[in-house]
ChimeraX commands (.cxc) that place a marker at each C-alpha (Angstrom):
marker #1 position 0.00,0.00,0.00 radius 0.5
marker #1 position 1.59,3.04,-0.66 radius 0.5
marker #1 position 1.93,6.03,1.83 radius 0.5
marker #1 position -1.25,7.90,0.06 radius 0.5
marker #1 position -3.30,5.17,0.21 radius 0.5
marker #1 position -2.47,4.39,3.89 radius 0.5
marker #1 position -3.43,8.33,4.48 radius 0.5
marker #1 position -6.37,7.40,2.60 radius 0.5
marker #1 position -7.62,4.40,4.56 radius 0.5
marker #1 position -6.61,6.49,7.90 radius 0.5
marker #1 position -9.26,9.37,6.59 radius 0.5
marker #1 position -11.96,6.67,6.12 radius 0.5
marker #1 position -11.43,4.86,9.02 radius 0.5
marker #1 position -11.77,8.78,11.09 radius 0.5
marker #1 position -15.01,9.28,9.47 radius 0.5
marker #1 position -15.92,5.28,10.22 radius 0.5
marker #1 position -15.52,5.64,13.90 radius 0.5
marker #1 position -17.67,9.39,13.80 radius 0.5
marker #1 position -20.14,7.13,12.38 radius 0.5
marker #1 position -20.57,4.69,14.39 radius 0.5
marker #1 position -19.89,6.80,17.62 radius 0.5
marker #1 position -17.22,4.78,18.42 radius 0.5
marker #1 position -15.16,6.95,20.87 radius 0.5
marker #1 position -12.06,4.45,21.47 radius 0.5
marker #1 position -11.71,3.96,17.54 radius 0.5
marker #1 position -11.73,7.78,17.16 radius 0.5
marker #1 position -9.35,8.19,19.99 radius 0.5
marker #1 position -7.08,5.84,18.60 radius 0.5
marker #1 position -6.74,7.82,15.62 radius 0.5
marker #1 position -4.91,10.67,17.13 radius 0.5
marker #1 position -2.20,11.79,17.46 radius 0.5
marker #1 position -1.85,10.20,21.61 radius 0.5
marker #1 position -0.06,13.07,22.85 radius 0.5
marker #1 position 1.18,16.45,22.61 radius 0.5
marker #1 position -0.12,19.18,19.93 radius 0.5
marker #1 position -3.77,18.26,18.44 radius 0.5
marker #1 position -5.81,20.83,16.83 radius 0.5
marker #1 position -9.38,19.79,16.53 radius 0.5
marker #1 position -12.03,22.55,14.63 radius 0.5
marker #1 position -15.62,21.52,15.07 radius 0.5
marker #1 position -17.70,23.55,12.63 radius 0.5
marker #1 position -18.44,26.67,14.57 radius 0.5
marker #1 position -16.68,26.02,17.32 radius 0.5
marker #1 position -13.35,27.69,18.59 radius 0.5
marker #1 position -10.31,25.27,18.34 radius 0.5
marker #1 position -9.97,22.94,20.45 radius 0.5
marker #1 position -5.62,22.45,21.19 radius 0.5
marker #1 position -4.07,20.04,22.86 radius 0.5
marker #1 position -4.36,15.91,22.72 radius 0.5
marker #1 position -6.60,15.66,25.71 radius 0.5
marker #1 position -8.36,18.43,25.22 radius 0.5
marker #1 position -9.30,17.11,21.40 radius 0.5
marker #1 position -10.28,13.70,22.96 radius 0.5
marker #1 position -12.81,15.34,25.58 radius 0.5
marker #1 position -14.16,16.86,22.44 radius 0.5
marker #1 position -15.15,14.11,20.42 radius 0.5
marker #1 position -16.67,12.77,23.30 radius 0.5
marker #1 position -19.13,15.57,23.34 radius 0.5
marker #1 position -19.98,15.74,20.05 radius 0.5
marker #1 position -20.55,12.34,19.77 radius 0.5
marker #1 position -22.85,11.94,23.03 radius 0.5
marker #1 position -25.04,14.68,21.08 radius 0.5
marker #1 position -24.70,13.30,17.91 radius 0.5
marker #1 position -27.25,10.23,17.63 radius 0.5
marker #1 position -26.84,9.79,14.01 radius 0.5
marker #1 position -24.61,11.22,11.47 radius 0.5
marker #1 position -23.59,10.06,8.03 radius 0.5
marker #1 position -21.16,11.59,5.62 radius 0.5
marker #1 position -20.40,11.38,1.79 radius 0.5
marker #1 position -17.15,12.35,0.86 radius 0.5
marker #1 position -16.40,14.39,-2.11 radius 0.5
marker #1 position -13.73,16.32,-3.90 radius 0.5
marker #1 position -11.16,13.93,-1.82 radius 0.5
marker #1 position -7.72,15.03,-2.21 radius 0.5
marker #1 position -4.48,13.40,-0.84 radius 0.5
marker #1 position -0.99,14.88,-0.56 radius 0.5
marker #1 position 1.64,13.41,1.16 radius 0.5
marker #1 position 4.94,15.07,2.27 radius 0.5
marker #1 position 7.50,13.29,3.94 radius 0.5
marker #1 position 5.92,12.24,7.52 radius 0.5
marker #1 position 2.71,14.80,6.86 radius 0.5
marker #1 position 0.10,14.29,5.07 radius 0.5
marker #1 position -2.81,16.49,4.26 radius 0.5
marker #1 position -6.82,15.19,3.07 radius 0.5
marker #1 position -8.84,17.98,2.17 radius 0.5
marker #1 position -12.55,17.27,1.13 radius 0.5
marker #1 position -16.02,17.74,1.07 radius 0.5
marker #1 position -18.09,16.57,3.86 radius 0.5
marker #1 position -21.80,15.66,2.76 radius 0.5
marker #1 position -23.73,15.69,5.89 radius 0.5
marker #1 position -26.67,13.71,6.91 radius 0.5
marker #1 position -27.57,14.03,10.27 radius 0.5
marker #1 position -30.48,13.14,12.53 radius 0.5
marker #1 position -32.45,16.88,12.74 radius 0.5
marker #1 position -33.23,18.25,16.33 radius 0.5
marker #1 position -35.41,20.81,17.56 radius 0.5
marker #1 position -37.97,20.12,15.21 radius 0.5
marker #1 position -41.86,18.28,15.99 radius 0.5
marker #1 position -41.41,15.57,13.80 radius 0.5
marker #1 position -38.09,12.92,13.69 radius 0.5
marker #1 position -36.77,13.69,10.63 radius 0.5
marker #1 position -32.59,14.24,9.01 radius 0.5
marker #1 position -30.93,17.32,8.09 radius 0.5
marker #1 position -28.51,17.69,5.69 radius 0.5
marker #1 position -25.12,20.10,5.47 radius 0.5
marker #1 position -21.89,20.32,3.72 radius 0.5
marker #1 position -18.93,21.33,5.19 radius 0.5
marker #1 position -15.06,22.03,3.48 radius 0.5
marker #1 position -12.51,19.82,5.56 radius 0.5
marker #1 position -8.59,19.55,6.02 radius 0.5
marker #1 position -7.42,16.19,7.78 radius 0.5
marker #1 position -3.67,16.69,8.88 radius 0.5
marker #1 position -2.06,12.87,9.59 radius 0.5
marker #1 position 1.45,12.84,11.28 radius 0.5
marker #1 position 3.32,9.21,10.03 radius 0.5
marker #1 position 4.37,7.83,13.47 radius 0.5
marker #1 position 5.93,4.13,14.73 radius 0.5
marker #1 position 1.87,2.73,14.71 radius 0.5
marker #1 position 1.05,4.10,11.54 radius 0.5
marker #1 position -0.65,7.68,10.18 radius 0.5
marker #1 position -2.37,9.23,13.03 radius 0.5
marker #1 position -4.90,12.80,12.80 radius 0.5
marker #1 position -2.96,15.62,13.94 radius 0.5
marker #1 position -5.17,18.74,12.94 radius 0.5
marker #1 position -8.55,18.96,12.13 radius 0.5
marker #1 position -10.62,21.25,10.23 radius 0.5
marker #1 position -14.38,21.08,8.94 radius 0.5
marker #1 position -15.56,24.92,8.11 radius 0.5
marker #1 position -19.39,24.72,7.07 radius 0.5
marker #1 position -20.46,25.85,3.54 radius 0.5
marker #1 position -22.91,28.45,4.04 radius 0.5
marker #1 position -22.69,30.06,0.20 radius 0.5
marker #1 position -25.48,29.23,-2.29 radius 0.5
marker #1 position -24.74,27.46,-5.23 radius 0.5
marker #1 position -23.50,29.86,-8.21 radius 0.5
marker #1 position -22.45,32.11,-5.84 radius 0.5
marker #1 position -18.86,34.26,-6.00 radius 0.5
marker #1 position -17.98,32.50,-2.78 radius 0.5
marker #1 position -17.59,28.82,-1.89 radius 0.5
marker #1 position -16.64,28.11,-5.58 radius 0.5
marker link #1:1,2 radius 0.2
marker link #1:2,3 radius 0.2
marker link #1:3,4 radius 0.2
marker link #1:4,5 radius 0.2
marker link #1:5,6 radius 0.2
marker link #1:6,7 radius 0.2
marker link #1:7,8 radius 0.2
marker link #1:8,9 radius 0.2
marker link #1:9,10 radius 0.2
marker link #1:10,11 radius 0.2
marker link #1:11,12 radius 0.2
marker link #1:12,13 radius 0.2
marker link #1:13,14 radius 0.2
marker link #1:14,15 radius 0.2
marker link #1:15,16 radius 0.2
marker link #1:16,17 radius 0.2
marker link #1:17,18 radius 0.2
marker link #1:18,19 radius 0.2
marker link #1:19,20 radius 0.2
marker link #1:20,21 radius 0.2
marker link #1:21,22 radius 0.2
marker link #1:22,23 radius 0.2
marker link #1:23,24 radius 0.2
marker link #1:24,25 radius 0.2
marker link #1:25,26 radius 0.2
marker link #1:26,27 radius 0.2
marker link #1:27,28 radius 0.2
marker link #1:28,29 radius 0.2
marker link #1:29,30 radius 0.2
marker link #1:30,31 radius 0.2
marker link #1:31,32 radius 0.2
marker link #1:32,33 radius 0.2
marker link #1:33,34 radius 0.2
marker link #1:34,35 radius 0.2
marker link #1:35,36 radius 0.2
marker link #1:36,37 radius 0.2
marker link #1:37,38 radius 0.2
marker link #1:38,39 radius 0.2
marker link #1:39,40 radius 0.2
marker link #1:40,41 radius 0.2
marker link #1:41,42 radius 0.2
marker link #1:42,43 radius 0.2
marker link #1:43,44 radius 0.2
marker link #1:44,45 radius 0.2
marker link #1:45,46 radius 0.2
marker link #1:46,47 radius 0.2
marker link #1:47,48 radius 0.2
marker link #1:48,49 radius 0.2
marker link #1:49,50 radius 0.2
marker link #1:50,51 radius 0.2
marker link #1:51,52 radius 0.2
marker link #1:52,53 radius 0.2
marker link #1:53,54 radius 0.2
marker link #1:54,55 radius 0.2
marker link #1:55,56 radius 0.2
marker link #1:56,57 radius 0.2
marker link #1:57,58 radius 0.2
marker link #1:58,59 radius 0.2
marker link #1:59,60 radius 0.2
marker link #1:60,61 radius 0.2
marker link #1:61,62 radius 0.2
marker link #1:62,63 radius 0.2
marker link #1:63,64 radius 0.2
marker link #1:64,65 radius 0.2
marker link #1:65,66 radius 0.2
marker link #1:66,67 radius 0.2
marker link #1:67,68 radius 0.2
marker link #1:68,69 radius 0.2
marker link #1:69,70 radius 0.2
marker link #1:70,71 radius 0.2
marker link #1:71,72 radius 0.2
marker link #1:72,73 radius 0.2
marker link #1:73,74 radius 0.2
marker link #1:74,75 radius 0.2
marker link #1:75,76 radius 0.2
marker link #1:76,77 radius 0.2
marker link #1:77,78 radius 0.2
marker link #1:78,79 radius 0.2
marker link #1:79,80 radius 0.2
marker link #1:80,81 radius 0.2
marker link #1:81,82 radius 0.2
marker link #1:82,83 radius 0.2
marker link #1:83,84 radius 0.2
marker link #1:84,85 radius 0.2
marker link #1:85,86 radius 0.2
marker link #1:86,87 radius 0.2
marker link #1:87,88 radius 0.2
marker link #1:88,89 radius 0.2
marker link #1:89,90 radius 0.2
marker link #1:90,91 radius 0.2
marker link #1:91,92 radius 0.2
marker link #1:92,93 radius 0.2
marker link #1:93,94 radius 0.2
marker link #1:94,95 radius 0.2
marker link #1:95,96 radius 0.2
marker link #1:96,97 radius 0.2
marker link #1:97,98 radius 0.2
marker link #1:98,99 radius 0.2
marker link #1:99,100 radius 0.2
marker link #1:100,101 radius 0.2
marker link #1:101,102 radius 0.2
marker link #1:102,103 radius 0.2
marker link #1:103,104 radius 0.2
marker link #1:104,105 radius 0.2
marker link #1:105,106 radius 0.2
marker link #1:106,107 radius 0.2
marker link #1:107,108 radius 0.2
marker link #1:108,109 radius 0.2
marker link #1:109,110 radius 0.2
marker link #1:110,111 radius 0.2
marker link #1:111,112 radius 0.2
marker link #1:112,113 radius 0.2
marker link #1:113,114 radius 0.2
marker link #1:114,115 radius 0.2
marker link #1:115,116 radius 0.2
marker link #1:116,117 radius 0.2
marker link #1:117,118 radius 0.2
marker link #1:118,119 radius 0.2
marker link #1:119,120 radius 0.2
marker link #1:120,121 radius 0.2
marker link #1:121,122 radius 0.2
marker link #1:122,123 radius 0.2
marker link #1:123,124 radius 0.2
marker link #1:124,125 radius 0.2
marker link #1:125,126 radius 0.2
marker link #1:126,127 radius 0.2
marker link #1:127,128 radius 0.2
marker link #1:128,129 radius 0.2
marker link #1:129,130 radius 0.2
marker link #1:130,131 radius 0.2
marker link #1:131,132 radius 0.2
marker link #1:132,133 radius 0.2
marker link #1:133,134 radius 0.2
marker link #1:134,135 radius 0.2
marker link #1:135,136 radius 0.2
marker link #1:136,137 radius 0.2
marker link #1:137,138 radius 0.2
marker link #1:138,139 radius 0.2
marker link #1:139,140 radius 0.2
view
C-alpha cells in the first residue's frame, strides 16, 4: 500500500468511527499526545491531545446519528505529513424540530495525519461549514 493510500484508509477509518460513535476507535486515531488541533464547525479550536479527545466525546454523546459522503477527496503526502482535504456531505439526525426527521449540510474539511511508529495518526482537524449558495462568487 503506498503512503497515500495508507493516508487514505486512515481518513476513512476517522469518518468510520464518527459514524458509528465509536469513541475508542476515534481516539485511537490521534495523534496520543502532545499538539492536536481539533475545529468543530463553529466552534473555537480545540488544542491540545486531551483536550481534542474530551471533544469528540461531546460531540458524539449529542450526535445520535450522522452520516457523511465524501467528495472532492484530495491526498498529498509530504514526507511524515500528510494532508486530506474534502467535502463533507452531511446527513444528520435533525433536532429541535416536531417531527423525527434528518438534516442535511456540507462542510469544506482539512485532515492533517502525522506518520508515526503505529502508523498515520490525525494531527489537525478542520471542517468549516459551507454556508454560500450554489452559483455564488464564494464557496466556488
Amino acid at each position: 500500500m503506498t503512503a497515500a493510500e495508507q493516508v487514505l484508509a486512515a481518513n476513512a477509518g476517522f469518518y468510520s468511527a464518527f459514524e458509528a460513535g465509536d469513541l475508542d476507535a476515534m481516539q485511537d486515531l490521534w495523534v496520543p499526545d502532545g499538539h492536536a488541533v481539533c475545529i468543530h464547525p463553529g466552534w473555537s479550536p480545540v488544542v491540545g491531545a486531551a483536550a481534542v479527545r474530551r471533544s469528540w466525546a461531546v460531540v458524539m454523546a449529542n450526535t445520535p446519528y450522522i452520516q457523511f459522503i465524501l467528495t472532492d477527496v484530495e491526498t498529498t503526502v509530504v514526507g511524515d505529513v500528510a494532508s486530506v482535504t474534502c467535502t463533507e456531505n452531511v446527513l444528520a439526525a435533525a433536532e429541535g424540530q416536531t417531527e423525527p426527521g434528518f438534516s442535511g449540510g456540507k462542510a469544506v474539511t482539512t485532515n492533517v495525519f502525522l506518520l508515526r511508529p503505529e502508523g498515520w495518526r490525525l494531527w489537525i482537524h478542520h471542517a468549516s461549514p459551507v454556508l454560500s449558495k450554489p452559483g455564488s462568487d464564494e464557496g466556488d
